[in-house]
Each structure stands twice: as structure tokens, then as C-alpha cells.
C-alpha positions, 0 to 999 in steps of 0.5 A: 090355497088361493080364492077362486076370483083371486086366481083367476085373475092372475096370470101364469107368471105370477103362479108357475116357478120361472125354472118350469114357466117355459115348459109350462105354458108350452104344455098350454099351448099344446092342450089347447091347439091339438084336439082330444090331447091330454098333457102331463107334466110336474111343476112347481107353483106357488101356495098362497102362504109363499112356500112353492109346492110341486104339482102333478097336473094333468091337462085335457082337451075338451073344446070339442065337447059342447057341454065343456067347450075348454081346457080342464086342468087337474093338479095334485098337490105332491110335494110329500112325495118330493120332499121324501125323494129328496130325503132318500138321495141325500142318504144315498149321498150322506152319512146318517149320523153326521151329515157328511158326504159319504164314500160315495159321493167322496169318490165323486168329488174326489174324482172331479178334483183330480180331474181338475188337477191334471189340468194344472189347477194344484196339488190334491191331497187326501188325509185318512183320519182314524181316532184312537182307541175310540172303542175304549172312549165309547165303551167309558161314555156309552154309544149315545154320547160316542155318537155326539162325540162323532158328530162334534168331531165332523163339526171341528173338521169341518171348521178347521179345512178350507171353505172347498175342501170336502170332509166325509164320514167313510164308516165308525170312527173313520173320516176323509179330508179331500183337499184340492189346489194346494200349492205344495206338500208343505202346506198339505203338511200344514193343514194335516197338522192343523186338523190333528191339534183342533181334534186334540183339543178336549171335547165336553161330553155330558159334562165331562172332558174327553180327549182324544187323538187322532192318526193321519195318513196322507195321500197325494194326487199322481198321474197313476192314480184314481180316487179310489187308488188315492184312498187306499194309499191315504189308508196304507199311510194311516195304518203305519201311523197307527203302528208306528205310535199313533197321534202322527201324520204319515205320509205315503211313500215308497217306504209305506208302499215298502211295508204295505207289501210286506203286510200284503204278503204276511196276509195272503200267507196267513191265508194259507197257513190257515188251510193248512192248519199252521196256527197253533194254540199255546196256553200261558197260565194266570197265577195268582201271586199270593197263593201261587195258584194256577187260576185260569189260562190265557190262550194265545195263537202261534204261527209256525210257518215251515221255512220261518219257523214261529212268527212272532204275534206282533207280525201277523196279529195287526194283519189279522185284525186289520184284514179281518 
């Protein structure tokens, strides 16, 4: 971008990036002192119009060629290239919709926070939050709305956390708090009931109030557990505050651990029951009441386990759905 007599007055410094400055002027020097040579390295320089653009430049040795007698230096400008590099690590990084860091880079950070707390730096707790009956809400606004909706949820949870503590979309309506150095569980607590009154205020959509509440499954950081440990438990928590009602926080604990098995088991037999052929179809007749007609059926599964006899729906059905 520059004129020719205006760069050729001006000196490496006042062109080159000082990050790549050093290695810049290295690959000069080596150019010019090793006969026949040919250098290659990206920097970054500077465009006249004050913006910094990547070049691939290529350096060759042709003092011994009479009719050169120099050194030709060749760039390219490849700052698209870049600039799409950059783009594609971000979304490896970043979830698409909202910005937010995804599982992937959560894990990491998460990683680095218990890391930090086993050498005494506070407490790091996790908070699963799932929004409920969120496909109810995007089937009433529509899919594009929902997604506003999602990204003005990740906005409030991003405002209402502490300027180092990491918000991440894992997948849906699903998002993860990552909070480090708090002092104790009260304040873990605290800021849990924090995120779920911002979430509870109404939302504007297209001109419309929506409401929405959220459950909250808390995890705290223990010498046996991992990243993704930690999450799973966050995740156990949040389930039971689903079960248990929905717009609360709950705590893993031993008594979360307690119902977590039991659903563990209730999946690994559901498993079984299926090969075995122990679910059962039951029909229950629709009547229409002002004539008294049978107007259709509703089919609903039974399981008839061979020591428990009929399991009730409300045992194994949650299991099912949330198990796939």
C-alpha cells in the first residue's frame, strides 16, 4: 500500500510487527550472508491504511547473480486466509449461536480452575442450568424467536456472574457456570439464586413478554473429581431439581448420589427388560363424553419386571427420555 520512494525510506521497525520484528531481521541477516539461500517465514506488516496484514514473504539470495547483485524479497499478502483460520478455532471453541464458550473449551477452563484450587486459591463450583419447558416456549414463538431468546438468556448470564467466572453453552437450552475462588457454599448458593431470579425476569420477544424459569443443579469442586466428573454431577443435581419441581437449585450430595444409582439401575434393567421383551402396550380408551363413544385410544408402555411386578410409569418413563 505504500509508494515506492516512501518505502524505501523507511526502515524495518517503522514496517514489521515488534512481536515478529526479531525474527524478521534474523531471516535478513541469513539471506544475505548464506550464498544461494532461500528464507520463508509469515509476519505480520503494517498497510498504509493502519490496519496490520499477514504476509507470506519469501527471501532469495542472488548476490552472486551479476545481472541481480541483491537480495529479492517477495510477499503475499494472506491475511484472508488468516482472518478464516481464526474464524474456524473460534467455532471449534465457541458455540455458534451465542458466542459462548462450548464444552470443549469449558473442560479446559474448568480444568485450569480446579488446578488452581488444589493449591488453596477457593472453592470452584459448577452450576448446571437447564430452562424449563423450553420446547413448549419455542414451539409458541417459532425457532427463530427461540434463538433470540437463547441468546438474550446467555447475555443475563453473562451480566449477572462475576467478571472470572466462564458461562458456556453445552447444547439446546442447556448452559454451565464455572465459578472459581468463591469463599464458600453460601456464596456458591448465593450466586445460584442470583442467576435464577435475572432468568426469571420476562424476557421481550417480538413484542411479547416471555417468562421463563430455570433449574439449577450445583456441583462443587472435590479432590476425586475431574472436569468432567464435576459436570456430570452438576448434571445429576439439576435432574432431581427438574423431578423435584422445577425453578430450584439443587445441590449434589449423597442424597442426589443415593437417586442417581437408583436411576442408574432402573436404566441398565430397562435395558434388559427390552431384550427381554418385558414391556408391555396397554390401550386406555378416549371417550367422548357427550355421546359416550369410544373415539380413539391412547397407547401407553407398561413394564412388568419378574420380581417387581408392574413398575409404575413415573419410575422408568423420566429414565427413559432422559437416557434416550
Amino acid at each position: 500500500g505504500w509508494p515506492a520512494e516512501q518505502a524505501a525510506a523507511m526502515r524495518w521497525p517503522q514496517i514489521i510487527h515488534p512481536e515478529h520484528l526479531t525474527r524478521w531481521i534474523d531471516a535478513v541477516r541469513a539471506a544475505y550472508h548464506e550464498p544461494h539461500s532461500t528464507q520463508r517465514l509469515e509476519v505480520r506488516a503494517l498497510h498504509r491504511d493502519g490496519s496490520w496484514r499477514w504476509l507470506d514473504t519469501t527471501l532469495l539470495n542472488r548476490l552472486h547473480d551479476p545481472l541481480i547483485d541483491g537480495v529479492i524479497l517477495h510477499f503475499h499478502d494472506v491475511t484472508a486466509r488468516h482472518l478464516a483460520e481464526q474464524e474456524l478455532a473460534r467455532r471449534a471453541l465457541h458455540d455458534d449461536l451465542t458466542g459462548l464458550p462450548n464444552r470443549t473449551l469449558l473442560v479446559d477452563r474448568l480444568s485450569t480452575a480446579l488446578g488452581r484450587a488444589a493449591r488453596g486459591d477457593g472453592v470452584v463450583a459448577v452450576m448446571y442450568c437447564d430452562l424449563d419447558h423450553f420446547k413448549t416456549v419455542n414451539d409458541s414463538i417459532g425457532h427463530r424467536a427461540a434463538d433470540g431468546l437463547l441468546v438474550e438468556v446467555a447475555g443475563r448470564l453473562e451480566q449477572v456472574v462475576r467478571g472470572g467466572d466462564t458461562v458456556a453453552r453445552l447444547h439446546g437450552d442447556e448452559f454451565v457456570v464455572c465459578a472459581e475462588e468463591l469463599d464458600s457454599m453460601l456464596e456458591v448458593r448465593a450466586l445460584a439464586e442470583r442467576v435464577r431470579r435475572e432468568l426469571a425476569r420476562p424476557f421481550a420477544v417480538d413484542g411479547r413478554e416471555v417468562h421463563l424459569t430455570v433449574s439449577i443443579g450445583l456441583a462443587v469442586g472435590e479432590p476425586d473429581a475431574g472436569a468432567e466428573e464435576l459436570l456430570e454431577r452438576a448434571d445429576a443435581a439439576m435432574y432431581v431439581a427438574k423431578t423435584d419441581g422445577k425453578d430450584r437449585i439443587a445441590v449434589y450430595d449423597q442424597g442426589v448420589r443415593s437417586r442417581e444409582l437408583s436411576q442408574l439401575a432402573i436404566r441398565n434393567a430397562l435395558r434388559e427388560a427390552i431384550e427381554a421383551s418385558q414391556l408391555r402396550l396397554h390401550y386406555q380408551p378416549v371417550y367422548e363424553l357427550s355421546s359416550g363413544r369410544v373415539i380413539g385410544t391412547e397407547a401407553l408402555v407398561r413394564w412388568d419386571h419378574p420380581e417387581r411386578g408392574l413398575i409404575p410409569p413415573s419410575e422408568f418413563i423420566p429414565v427413559a427420555e432422559e437416557s434416550g
